[in-house]
Backbone as CSV, one residue per row, in Angstrom:
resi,resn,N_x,N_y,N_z,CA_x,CA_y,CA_z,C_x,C_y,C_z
1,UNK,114.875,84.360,75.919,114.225,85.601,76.360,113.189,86.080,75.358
2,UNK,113.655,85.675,74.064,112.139,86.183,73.071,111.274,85.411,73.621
3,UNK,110.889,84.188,74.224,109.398,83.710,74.760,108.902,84.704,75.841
4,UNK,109.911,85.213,76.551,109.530,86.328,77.630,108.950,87.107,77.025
5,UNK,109.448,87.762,76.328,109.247,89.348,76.066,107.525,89.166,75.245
6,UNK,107.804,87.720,74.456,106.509,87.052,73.603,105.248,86.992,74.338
7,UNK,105.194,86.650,75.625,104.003,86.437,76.199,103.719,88.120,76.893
8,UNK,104.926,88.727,77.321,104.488,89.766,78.062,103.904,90.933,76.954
9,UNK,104.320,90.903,76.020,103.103,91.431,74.775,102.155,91.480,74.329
10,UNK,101.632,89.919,74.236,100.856,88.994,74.787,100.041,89.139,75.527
11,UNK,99.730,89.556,76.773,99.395,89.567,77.699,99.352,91.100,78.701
12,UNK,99.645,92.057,77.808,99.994,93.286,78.703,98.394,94.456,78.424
13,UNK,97.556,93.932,77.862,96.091,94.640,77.744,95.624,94.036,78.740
14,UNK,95.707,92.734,78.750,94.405,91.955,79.813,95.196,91.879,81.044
15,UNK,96.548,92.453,81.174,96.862,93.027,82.391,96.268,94.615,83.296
16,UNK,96.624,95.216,81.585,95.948,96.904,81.981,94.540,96.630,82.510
17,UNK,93.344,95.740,81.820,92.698,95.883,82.176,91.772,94.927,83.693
18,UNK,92.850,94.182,84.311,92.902,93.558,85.474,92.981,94.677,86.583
19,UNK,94.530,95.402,86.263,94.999,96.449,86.892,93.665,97.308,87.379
20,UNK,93.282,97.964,86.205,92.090,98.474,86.164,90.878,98.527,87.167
21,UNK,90.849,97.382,86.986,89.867,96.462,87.700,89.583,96.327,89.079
22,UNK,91.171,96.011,89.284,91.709,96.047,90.630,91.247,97.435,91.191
23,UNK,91.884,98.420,90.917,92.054,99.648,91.445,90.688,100.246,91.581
24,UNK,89.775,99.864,90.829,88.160,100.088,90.949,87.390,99.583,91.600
25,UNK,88.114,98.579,92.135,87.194,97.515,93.434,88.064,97.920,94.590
26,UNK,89.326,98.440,94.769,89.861,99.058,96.172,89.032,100.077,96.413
27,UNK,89.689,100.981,95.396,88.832,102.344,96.087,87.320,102.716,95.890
28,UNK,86.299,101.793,95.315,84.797,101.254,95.268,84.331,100.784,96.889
29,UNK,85.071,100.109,96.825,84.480,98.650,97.988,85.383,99.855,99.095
30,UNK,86.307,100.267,99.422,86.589,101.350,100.601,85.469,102.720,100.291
31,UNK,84.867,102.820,99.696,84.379,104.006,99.344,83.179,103.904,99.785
32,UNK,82.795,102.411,100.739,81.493,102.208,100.958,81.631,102.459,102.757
33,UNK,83.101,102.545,103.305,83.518,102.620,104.876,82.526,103.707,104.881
34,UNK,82.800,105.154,104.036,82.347,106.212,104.679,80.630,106.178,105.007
35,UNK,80.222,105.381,104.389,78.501,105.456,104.451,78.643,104.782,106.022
36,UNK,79.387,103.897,106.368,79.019,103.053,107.537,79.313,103.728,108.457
37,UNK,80.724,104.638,108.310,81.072,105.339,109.054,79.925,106.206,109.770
38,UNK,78.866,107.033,108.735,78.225,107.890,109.382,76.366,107.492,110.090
39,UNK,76.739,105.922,110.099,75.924,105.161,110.697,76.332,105.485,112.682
40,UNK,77.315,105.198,112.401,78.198,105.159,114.215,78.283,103.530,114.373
41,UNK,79.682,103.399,115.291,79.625,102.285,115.247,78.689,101.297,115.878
42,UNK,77.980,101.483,116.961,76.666,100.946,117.365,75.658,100.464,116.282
43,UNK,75.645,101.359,115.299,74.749,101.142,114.203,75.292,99.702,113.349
44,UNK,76.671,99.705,113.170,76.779,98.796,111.982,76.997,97.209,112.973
45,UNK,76.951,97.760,114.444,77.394,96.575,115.286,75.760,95.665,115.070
46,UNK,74.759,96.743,115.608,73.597,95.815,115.842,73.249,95.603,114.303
47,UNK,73.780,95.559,112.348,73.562,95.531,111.512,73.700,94.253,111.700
48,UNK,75.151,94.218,111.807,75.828,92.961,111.879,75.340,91.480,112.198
49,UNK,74.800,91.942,113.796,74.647,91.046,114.324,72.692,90.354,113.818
50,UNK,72.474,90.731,113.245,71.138,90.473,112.640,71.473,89.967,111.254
51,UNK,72.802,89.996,110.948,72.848,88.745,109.799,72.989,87.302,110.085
52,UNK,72.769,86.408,109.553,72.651,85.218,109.796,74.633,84.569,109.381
53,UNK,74.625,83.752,110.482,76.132,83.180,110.290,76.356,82.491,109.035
54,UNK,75.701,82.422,108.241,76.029,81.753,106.903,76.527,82.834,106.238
55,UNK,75.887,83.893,106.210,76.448,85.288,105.761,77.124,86.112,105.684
56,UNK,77.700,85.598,106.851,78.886,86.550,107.540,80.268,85.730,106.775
57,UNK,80.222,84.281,107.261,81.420,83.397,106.632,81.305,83.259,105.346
58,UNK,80.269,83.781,104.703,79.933,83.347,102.799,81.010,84.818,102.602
59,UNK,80.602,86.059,103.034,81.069,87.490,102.753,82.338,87.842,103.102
60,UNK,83.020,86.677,104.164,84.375,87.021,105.060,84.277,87.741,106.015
61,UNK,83.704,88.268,106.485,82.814,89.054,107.708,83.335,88.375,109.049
62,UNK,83.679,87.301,108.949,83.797,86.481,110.190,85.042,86.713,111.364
63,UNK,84.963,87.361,112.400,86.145,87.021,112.990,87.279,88.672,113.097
64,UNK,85.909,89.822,112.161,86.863,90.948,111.470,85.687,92.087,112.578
65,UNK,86.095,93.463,113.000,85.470,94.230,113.323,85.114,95.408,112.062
66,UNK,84.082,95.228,111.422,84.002,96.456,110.685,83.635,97.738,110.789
67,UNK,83.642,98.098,112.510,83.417,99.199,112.923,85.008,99.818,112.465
68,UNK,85.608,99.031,112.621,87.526,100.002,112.258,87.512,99.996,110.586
69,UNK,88.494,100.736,110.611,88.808,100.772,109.184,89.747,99.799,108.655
70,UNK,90.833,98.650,109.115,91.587,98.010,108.939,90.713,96.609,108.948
71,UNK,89.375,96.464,110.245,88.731,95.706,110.039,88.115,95.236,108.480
72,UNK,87.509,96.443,108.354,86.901,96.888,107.144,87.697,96.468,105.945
73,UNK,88.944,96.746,105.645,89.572,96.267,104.865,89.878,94.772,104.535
74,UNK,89.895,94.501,105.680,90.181,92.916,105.906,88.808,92.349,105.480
75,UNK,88.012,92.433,105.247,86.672,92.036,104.177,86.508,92.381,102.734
76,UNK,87.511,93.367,102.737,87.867,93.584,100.753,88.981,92.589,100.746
77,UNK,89.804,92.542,101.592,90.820,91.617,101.347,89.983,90.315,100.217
78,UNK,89.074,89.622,101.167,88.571,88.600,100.509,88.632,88.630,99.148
79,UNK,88.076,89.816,98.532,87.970,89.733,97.163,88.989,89.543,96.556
80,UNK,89.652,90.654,97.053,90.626,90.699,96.770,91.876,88.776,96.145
81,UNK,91.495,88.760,97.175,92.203,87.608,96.663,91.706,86.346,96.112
82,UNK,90.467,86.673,96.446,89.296,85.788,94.962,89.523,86.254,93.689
83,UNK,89.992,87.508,93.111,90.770,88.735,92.179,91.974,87.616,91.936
84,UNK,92.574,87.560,92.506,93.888,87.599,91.890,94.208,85.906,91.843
85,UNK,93.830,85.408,92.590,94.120,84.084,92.473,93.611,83.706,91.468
86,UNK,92.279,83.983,91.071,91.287,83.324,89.550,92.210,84.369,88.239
87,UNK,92.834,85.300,88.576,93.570,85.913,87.269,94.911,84.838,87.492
88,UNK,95.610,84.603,88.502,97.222,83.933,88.315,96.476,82.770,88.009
89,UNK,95.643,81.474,88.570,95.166,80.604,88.163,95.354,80.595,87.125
90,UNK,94.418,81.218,85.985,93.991,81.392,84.820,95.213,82.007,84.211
91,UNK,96.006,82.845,84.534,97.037,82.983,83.925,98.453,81.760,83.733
92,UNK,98.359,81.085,84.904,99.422,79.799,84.664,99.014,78.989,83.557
93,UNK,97.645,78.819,83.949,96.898,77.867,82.884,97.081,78.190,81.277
94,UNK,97.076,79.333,81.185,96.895,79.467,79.785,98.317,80.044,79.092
95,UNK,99.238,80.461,79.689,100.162,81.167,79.397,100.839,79.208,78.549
96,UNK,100.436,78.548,79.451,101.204,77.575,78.500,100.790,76.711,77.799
97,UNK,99.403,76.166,78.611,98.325,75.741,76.930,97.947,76.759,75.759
98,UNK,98.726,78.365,76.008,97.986,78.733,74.792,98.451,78.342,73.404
99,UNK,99.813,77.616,73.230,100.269,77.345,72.114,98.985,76.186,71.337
100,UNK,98.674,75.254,72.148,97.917,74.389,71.989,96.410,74.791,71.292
101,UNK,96.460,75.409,71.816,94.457,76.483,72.049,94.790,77.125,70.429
102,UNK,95.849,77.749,70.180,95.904,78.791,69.356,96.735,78.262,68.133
103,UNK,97.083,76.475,68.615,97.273,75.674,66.670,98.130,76.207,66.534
104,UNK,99.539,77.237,67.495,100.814,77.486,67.267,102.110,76.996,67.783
105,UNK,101.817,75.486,68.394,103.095,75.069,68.658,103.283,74.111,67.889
106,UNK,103.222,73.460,66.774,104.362,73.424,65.376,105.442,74.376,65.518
107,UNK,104.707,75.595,65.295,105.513,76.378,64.736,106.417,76.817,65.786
108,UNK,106.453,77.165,67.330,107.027,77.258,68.601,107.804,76.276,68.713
109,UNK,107.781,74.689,68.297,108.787,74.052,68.988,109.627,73.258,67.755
110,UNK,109.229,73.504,66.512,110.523,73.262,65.427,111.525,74.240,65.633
111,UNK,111.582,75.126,66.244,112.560,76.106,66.249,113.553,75.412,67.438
112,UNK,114.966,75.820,67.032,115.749,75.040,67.825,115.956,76.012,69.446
113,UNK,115.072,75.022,69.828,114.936,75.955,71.650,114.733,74.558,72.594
114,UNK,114.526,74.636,73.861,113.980,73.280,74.323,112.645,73.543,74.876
115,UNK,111.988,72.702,75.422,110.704,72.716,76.313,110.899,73.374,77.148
116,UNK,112.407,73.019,78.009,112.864,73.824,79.184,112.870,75.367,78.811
117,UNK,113.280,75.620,78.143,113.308,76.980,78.298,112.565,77.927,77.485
118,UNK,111.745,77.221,77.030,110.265,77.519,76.722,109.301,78.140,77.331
119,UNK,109.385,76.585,78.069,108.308,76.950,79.854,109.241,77.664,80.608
120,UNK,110.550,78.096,80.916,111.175,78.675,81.490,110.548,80.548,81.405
121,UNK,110.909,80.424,80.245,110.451,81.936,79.287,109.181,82.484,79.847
122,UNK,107.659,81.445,79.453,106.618,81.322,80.088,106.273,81.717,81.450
123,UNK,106.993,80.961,82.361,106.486,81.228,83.666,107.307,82.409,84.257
124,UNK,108.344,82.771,84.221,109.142,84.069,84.266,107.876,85.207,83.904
125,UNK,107.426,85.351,82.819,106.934,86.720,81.767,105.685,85.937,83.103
126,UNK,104.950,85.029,83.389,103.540,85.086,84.311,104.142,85.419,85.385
127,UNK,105.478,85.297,85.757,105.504,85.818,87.170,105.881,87.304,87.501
128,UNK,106.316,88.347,86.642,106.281,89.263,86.722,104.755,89.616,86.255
129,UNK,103.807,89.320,85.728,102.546,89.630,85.305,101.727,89.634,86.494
130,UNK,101.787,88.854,86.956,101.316,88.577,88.621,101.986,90.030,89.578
131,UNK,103.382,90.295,89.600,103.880,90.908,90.185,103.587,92.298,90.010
132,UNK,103.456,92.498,88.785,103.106,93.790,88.668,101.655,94.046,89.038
133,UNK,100.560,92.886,88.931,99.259,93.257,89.789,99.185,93.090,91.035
134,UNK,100.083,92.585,91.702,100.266,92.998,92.884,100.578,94.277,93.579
135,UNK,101.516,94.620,92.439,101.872,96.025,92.579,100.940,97.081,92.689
136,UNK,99.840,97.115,91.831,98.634,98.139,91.727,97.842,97.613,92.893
137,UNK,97.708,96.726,93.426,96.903,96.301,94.730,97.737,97.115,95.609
138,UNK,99.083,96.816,95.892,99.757,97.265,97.078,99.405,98.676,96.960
139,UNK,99.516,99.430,95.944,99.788,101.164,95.696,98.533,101.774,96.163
140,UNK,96.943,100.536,95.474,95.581,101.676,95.444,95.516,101.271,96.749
141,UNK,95.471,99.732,98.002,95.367,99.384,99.430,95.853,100.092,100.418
142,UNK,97.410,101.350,100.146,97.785,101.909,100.926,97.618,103.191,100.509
143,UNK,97.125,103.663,99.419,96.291,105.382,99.365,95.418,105.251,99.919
144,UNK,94.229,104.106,99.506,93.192,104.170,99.872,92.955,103.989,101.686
145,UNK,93.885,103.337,102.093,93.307,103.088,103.434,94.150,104.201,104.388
146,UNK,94.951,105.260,103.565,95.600,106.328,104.520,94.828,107.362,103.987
147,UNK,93.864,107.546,102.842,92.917,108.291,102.521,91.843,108.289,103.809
148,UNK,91.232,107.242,104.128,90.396,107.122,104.971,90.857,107.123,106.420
149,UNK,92.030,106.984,106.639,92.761,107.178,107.951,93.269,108.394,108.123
150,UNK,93.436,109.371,107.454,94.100,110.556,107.196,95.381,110.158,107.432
151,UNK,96.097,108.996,107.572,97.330,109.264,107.786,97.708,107.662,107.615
152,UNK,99.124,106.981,107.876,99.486,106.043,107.055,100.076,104.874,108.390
153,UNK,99.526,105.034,109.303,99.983,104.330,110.261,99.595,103.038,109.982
154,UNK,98.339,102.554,109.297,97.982,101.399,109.438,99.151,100.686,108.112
155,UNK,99.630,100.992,107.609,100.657,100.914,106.570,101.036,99.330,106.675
156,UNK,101.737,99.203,107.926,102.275,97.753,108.359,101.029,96.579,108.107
157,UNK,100.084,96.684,108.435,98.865,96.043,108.295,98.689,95.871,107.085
158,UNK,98.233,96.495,106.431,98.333,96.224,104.687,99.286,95.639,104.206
159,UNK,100.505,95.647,104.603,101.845,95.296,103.873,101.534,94.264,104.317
160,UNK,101.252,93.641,105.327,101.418,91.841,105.969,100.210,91.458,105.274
161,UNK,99.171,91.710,104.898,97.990,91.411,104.375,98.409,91.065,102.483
162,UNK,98.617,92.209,102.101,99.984,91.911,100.406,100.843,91.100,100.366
163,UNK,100.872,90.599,101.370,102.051,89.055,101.386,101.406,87.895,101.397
164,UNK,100.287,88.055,102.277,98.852,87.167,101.754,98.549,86.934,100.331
165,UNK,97.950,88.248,99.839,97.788,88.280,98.358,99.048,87.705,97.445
166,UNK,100.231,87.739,97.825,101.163,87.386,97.007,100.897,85.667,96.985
167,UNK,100.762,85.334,97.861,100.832,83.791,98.400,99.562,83.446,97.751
168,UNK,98.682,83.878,97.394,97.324,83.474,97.143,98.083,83.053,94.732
169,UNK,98.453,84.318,95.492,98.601,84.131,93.439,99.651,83.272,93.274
170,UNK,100.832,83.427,93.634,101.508,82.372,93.667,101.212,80.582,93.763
171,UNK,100.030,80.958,94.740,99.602,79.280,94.690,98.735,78.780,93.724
172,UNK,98.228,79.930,93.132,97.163,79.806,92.224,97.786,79.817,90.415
173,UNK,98.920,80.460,91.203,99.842,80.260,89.347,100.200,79.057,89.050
174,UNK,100.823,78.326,90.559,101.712,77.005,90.753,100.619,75.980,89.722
175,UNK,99.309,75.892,90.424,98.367,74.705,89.870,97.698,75.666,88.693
176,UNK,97.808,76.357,88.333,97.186,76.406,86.603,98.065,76.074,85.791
177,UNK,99.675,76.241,86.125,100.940,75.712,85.451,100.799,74.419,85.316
178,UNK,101.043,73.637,86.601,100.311,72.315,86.657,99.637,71.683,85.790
179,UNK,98.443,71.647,85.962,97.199,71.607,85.349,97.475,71.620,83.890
180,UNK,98.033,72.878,83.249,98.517,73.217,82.208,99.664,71.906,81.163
181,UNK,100.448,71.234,82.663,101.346,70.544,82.288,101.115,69.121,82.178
182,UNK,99.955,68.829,82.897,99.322,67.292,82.647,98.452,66.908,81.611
183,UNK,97.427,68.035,81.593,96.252,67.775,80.852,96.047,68.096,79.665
184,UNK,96.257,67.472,78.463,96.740,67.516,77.023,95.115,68.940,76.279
185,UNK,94.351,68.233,76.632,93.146,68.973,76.170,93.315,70.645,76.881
186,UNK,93.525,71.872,76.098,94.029,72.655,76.376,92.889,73.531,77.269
187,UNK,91.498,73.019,77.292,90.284,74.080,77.839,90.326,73.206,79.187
188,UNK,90.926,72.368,79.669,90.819,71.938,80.952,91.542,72.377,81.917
189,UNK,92.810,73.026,81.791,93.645,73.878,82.579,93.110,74.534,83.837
190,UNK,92.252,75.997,82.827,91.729,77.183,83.561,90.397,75.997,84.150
191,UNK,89.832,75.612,83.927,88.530,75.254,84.467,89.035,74.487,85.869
192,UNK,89.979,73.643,85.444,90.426,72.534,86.800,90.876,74.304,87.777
193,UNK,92.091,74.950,87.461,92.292,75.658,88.864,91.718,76.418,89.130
194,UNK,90.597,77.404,88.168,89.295,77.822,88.820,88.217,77.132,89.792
195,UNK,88.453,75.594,89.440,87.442,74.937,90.738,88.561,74.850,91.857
196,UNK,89.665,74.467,91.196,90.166,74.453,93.010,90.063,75.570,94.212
197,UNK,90.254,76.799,93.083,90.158,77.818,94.371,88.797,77.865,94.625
198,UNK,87.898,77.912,93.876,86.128,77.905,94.829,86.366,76.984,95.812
199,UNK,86.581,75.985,95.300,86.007,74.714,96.095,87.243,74.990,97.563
200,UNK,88.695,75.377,97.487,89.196,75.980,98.705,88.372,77.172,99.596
201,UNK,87.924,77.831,98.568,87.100,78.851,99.222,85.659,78.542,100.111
202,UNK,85.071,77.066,99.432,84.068,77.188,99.988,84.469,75.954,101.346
203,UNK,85.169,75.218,101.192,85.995,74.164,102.599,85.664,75.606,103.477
204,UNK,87.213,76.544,103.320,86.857,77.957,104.321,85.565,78.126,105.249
205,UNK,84.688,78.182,103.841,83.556,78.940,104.180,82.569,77.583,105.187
206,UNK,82.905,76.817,105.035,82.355,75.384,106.150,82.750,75.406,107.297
207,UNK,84.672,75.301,107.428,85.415,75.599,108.467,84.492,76.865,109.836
208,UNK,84.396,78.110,108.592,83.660,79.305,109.699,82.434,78.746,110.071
209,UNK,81.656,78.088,109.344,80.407,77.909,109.739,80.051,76.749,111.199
210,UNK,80.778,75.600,110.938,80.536,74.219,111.841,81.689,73.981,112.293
211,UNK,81.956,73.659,113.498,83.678,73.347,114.202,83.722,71.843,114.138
212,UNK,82.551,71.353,113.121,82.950,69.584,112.777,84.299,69.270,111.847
213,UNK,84.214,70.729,111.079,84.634,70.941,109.771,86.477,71.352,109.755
214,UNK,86.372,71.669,111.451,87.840,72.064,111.470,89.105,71.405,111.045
215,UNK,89.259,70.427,111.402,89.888,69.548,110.206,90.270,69.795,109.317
216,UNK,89.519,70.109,108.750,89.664,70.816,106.997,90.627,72.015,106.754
217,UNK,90.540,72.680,107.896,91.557,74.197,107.906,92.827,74.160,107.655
218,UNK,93.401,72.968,107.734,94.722,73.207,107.018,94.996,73.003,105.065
219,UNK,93.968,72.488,104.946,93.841,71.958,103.762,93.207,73.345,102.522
220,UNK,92.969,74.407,103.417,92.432,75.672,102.711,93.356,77.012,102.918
221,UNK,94.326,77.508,101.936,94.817,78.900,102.135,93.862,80.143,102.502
222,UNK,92.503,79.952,102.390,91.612,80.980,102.427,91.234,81.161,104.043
223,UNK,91.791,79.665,105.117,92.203,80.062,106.519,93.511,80.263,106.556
224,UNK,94.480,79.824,106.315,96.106,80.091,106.687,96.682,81.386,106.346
225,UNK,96.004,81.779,105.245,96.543,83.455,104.802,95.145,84.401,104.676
226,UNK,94.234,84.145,105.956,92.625,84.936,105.698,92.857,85.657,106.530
227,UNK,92.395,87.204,106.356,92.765,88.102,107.257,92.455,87.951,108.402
228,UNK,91.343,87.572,109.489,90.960,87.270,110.370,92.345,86.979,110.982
229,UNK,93.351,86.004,110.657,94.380,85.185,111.279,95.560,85.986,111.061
230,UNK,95.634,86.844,109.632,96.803,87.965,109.604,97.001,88.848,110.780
231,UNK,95.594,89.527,111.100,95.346,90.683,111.591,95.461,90.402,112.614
232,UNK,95.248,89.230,113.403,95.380,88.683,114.503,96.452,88.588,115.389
233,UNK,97.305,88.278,114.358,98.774,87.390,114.587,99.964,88.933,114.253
234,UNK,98.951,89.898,113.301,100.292,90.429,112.695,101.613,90.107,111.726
235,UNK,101.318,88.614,111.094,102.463,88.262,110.516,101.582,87.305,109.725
236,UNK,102.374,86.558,108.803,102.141,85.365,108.207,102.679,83.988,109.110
237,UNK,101.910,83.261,109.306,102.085,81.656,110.289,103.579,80.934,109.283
238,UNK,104.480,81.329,110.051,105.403,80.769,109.067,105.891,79.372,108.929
239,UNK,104.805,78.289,109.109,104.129,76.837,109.038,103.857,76.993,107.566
240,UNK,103.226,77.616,107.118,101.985,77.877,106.546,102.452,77.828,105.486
241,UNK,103.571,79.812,105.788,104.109,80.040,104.356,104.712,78.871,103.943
242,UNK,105.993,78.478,105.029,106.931,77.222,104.428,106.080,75.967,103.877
243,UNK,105.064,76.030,103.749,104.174,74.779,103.292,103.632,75.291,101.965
244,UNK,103.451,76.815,101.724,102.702,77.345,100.698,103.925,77.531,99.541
245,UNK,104.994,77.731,100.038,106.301,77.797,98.875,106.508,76.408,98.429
246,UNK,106.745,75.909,99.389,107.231,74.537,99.143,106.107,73.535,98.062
247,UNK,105.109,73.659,98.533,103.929,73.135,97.555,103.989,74.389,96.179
248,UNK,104.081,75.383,96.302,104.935,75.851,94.861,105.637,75.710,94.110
249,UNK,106.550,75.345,94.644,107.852,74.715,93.870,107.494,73.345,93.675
250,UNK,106.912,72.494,94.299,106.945,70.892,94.194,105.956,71.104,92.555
251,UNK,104.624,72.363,92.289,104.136,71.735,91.452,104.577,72.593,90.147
252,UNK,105.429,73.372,90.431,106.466,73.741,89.449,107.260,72.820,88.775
253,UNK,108.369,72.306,89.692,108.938,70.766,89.225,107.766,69.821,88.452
254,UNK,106.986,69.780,89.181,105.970,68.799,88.498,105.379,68.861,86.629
255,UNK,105.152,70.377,86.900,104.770,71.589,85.661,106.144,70.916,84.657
256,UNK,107.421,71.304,84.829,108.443,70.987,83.763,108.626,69.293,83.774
257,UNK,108.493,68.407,84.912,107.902,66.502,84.277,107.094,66.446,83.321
258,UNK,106.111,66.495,83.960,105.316,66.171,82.760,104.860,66.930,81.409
259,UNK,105.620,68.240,81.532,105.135,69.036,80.005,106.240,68.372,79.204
260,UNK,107.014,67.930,79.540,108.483,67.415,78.833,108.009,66.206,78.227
261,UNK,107.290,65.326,79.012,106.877,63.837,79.045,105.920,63.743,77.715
262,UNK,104.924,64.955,78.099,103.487,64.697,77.048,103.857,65.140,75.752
263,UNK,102.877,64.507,74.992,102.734,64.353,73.297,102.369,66.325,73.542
264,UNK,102.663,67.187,72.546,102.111,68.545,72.249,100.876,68.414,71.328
265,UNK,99.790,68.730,71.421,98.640,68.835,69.883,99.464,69.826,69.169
266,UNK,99.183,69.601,67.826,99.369,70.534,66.996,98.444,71.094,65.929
């Protein structure tokens, strides 16, 4: 438990200031409904439709009504989880190459502990780190969108949409852990699962554009948990999830093989 408590010390500024972050792009990016609002919705319909379809699927726009306010949300969503996936990414990644990066695991693994519960310690303290920015998403997503609703009905909607976001970071913790656990050179981690999620993001962004591309849609969380399909459905595709845990855990297991296997730099 001292590796727990070690990283969450560690790590609890560049949380505050994620948190931060977060909560300044909810109620920012909702703070822009009211301008559209006093367009009428006719106004933002014929806006809309004078953007070009590359634009719409580059922005998440696709498939969402932003004359509503839940619509509307469901296009911060995007960021939203471009937000959090590139912080859990980057947080799997480094929470366990940082011994490496920072010329302190000599000194971390002469001490009589194992690898196991090392990385045990590690990914515990990232998964409440994750959890708790989820937490400030869930809190500023449902002021903010019963601020603008005067009232809290759309509540359920947001909550199924935060289960999205959970799934996004979660998958994005799984492969920076990963990543973390194969690749000896410690600056390759964050870079490898920062491209995966673009490069998932931009498959997505092909998928909306050309129906050659459909194919590809299972192979991208940015369709299986994209609001368009939440909001739609009302739930999470529970295909999807059971495919999105399960590929969690497989590269978890994977994460404790091979960190066990490889030489440590020191």
């Amino acid at each position: 438990m001292n590796v727990f408590w070690r990283e969450i010390r560690a790590h609890w500024k560049s949380l505050l200031g994620w948190s931060v972050g977060m909560l300044f792009m909810v109620v920012a990016g909702m703070g822009k409904f009211e301008g559209y609002g006093s367009t009428g919705n006719s106004g933002i319909t014929q806006l809309i439709d004078r953007f070009p379809k590359a634009m719409l699927a580059v922005f998440g726009m696709t498939g969402l009504n932003l004359t509503t306010l839940i619509g509307y949300f469901g296009v911060l969503y995007l960021y939203i989880i471009l937000m959090v996936a590139i912080h859990a990414g980057m947080l799997g990644a480094g929470i366990i190459s940082k011994e490496e990066q920072d010329k302190t695991s000599e000194f971390l693994y002469v001490k009589p502990v194992s690898r196991n519960r090392v990385l045990t310690g590690k990914l515990l303290a990232g998964l409440v780190i994750i959890l708790v920015l989820l937490g400030v998403t869930v809190i500023s997503s449902v002021w903010i969108v019963g601020f603008y609703n005067k009232n809290y009905d759309l509540n359920s909607r947001v909550f199924i949409l935060m289960a999205g976001v959970f799934m996004f970071q979660l998958l994005s913790f799984a492969f920076g852990a990963f990543f973390a656990g194969i690749f000896k050179n410690p600056k390759l981690p964050a870079t490898a699962v920062t491209s995966v999620i673009m490069a998932s993001y931009l498959v997505s962004v092909m998928v909306d554009l050309n129906g050659k591309f459909d194919f590809l849609r299972n192979l991208t969380p940015f369709q299986y948990f994209g609001a368009p399909k939440i909001l739609a459905e009302g739930r999470l595709d529970p295909v999807f999830l059971a495919t999105a845990l399960g590929v969690s855990a497989i590269l978890i297991v994977l994460t404790y093989i091979f960190y066990n296997k490889r030489d440590i730099s020191v």
